[in-house]
C-alpha positions in Angstrom: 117.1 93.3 115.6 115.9 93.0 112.3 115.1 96.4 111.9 117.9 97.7 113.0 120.3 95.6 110.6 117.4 97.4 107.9 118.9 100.4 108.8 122.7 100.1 109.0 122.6 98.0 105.4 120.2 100.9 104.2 123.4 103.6 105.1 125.5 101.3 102.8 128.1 101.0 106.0 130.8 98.8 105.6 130.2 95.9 107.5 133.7 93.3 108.3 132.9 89.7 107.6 133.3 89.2 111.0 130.0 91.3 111.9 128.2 89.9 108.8 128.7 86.3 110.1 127.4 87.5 113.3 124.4 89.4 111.6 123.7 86.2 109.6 123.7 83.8 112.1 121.7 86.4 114.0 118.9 86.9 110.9 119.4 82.5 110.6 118.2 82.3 114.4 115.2 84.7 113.9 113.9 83.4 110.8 113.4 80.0 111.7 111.3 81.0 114.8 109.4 83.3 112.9 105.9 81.2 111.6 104.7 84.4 109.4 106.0 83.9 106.1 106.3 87.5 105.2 108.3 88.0 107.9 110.9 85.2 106.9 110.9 86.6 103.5 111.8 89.6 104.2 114.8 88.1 106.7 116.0 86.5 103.8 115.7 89.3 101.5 117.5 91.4 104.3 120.0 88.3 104.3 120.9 88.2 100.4 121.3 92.5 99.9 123.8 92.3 102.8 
């Protein structure tokens, strides 16, 4: 999941709010079960360029 949002926010493609509220509760649900920290990080980081 994550990697593909990567990708789609990488091609600059116009997401509608709609989809990003989707994506972020999406990137939300992920993070919080991830325990490697690097990994969270780098949700969040995917979280704020969106």
């Amino acid at each position: 999941m994550g990697i593909e949002v990567k990708s789609i926010t990488a091609k600059g493609i116009t997401i509608s709010p709609k989809t990003k509220a989707f994506i972020d509760e999406k990137l939300d649900a992920v993070g919080k079960r991830l325990p490697d920290l690097e990994q969270a990080s780098l949700v969040f980081k995917l979280r704020t360029h969106t």
